[in-house]
C-alpha positions in Angstrom: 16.8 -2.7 -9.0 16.9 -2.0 -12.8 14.2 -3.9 -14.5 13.3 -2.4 -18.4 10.3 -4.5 -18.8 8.4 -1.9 -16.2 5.3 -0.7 -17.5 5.7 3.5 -16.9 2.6 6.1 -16.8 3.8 9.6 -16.9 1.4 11.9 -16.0 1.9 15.5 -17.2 -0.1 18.5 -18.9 2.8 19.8 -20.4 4.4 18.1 -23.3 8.1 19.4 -22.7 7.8 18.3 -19.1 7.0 15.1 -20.3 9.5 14.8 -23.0 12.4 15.1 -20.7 11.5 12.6 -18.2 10.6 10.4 -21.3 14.4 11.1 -22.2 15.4 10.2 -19.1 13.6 6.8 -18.7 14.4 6.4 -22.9 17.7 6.9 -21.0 17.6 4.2 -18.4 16.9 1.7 -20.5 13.1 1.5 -20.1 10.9 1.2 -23.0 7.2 0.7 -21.7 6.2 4.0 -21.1 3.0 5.8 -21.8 2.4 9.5 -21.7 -0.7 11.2 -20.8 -1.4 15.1 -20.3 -5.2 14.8 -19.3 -4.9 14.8 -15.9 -8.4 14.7 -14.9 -9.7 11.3 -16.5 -6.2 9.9 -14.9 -8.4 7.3 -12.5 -9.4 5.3 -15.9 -6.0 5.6 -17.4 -4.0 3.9 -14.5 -6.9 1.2 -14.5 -6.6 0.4 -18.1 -3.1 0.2 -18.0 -2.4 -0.9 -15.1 1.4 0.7 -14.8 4.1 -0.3 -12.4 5.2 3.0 -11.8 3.8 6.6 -11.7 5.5 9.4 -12.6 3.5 12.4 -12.1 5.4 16.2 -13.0 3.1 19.0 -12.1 4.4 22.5 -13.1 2.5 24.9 -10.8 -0.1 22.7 -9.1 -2.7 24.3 -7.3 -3.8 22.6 -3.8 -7.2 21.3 -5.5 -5.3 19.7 -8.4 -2.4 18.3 -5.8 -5.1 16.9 -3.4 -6.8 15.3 -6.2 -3.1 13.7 -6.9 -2.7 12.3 -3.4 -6.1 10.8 -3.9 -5.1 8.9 -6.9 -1.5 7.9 -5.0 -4.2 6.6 -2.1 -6.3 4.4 -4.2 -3.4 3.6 -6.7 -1.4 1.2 -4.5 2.2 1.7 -6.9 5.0 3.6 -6.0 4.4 7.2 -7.4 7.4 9.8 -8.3 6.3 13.0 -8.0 7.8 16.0 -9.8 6.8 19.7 -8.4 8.3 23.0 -9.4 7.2 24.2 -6.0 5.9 23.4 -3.0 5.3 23.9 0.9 5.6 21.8 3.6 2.1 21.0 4.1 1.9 19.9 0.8 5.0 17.9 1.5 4.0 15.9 4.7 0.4 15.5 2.6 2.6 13.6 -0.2 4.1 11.8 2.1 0.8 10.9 4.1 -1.2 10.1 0.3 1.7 7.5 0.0 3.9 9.3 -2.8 6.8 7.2 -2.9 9.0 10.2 -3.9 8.5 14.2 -4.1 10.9 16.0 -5.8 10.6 19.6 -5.5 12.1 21.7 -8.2 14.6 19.0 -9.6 13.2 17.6 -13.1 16.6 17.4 -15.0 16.3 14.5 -17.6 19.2 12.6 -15.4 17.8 12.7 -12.1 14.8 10.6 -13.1 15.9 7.0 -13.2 17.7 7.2 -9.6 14.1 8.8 -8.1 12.1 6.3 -9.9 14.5 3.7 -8.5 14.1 5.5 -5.0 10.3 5.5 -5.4 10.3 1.7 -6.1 12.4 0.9 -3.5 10.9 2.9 -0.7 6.9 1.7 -2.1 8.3 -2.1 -1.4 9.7 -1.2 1.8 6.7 0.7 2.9 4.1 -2.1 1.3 6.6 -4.8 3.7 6.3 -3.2 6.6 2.0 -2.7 6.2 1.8 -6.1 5.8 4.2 -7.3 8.8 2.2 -4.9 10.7 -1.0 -6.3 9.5 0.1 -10.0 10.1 0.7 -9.1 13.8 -2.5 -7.2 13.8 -4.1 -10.5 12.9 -1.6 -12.7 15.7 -2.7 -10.3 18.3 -6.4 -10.2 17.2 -6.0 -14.1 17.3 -4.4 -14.5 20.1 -7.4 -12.3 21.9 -9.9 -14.8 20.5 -7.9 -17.8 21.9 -7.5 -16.4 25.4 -11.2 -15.4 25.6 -12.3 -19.1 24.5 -10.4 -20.4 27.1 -11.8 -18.7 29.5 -15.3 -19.8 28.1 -13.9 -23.3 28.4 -12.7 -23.0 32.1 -15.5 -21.3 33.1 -18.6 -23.7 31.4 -16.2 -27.3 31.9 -14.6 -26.2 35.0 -11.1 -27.4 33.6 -7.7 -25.7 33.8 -6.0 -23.0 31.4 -3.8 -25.8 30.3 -6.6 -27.9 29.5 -8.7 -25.5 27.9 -5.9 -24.9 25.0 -5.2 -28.3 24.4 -8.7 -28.7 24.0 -8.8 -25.9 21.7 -5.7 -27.1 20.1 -6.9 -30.7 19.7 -10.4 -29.5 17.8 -8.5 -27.1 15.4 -6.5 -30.4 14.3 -8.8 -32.6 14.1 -11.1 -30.0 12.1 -8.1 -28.9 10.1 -8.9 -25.2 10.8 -7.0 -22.7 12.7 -7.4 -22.0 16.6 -8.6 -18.9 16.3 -11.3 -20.4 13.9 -12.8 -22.6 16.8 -12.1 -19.9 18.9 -14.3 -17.5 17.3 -17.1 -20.0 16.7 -17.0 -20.9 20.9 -17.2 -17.3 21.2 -20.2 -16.8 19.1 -22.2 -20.0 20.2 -21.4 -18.7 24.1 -23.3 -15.3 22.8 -26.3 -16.9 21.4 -26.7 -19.3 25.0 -26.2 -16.1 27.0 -22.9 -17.5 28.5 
């Protein structure tokens, strides 16, 4: 799990804050990190660098400035470890919802944050592997959909079995070197513009 070479943004207005967790990655062996306390302009900061990780310690965030974290944790796509001196549980299920990768209430101690940033990593590639397994059968089922309703384009306009009609499917993706649901969706389109 340990990998030095990660590039680190910490995000925090306070420079003490900041100092300890910079400690505490100094600590675990990391050297790439980059400290910023504006954290307004954050948006451009994260695009410019273009960080592996997140770290993000807020001392007494207000709902505005938290929501306008989540926002970033959204569009950010990277795991994201969140440091809060206090929070409720709406603000808790909305981290977890904006995709924070880890939010620790009331537990920045210099040795605590390699093991979170570890956890936040961890948990972000889990979480990224499961939307994209759920994606790919999105797409299967989506396909599948297309293939079924082109064979029953095919049945009904050559008057041919189910059987038939996939072969025949299957037989023009090959010999067109494109995928089923391809041909299936082109069928589908030309039946729409004859009225079929």
């Amino acid at each position: 799990m340990h990998n030095p070479d990660l590039t680190i943004l910490v995000i925090d207005e306070n420079a003490i804050r900041a100092s300890v967790i910079e400690a505490g990655l100094l600590a675990a062996g990391h050297r790439q990190i980059t400290i910023t306390r504006e954290v307004l302009g954050v948006a451009r900061e994260i695009e410019r660098l273009a960080p592996d990780v997140i770290v993000i310690s807020l001392e007494n965030p207000n709902r505005d400035m938290l929501e306008s974290m989540f926002q970033l944790s959204r569009s950010a796509k990277r795991p994201i470890a969140m440091f809060v001196d206090r929070s409720d549980d709406g603000m808790i299920s909305a981290a977890v919802e904006a995709g924070v990768s880890a939010y620790v209430v009331d537990g920045l101690r210099q040795e605590r944050v390699k093991p979170i940033l570890d956890m936040a990593i961890s948990r972000f590639n889990a979480f990224s592997r499961m939307a994209r397994e759920l994606e790919e059968a999105r797409t299967e089922l989506e396909n599948r959909k297309l293939v079924d309703r082109a064979k029953g384009i095919l049945m009904r306009t050559k008057g041919i079995s189910e059987d038939e009609a996939y072969k025949l499917l299957r037989s023009t993706a090959m010999k067109q070197n494109r995928k089923m649901a391809e041909i299936a969706q082109s069928l589908i389109m030309a039946a729409g513009l004859l009225g079929d």
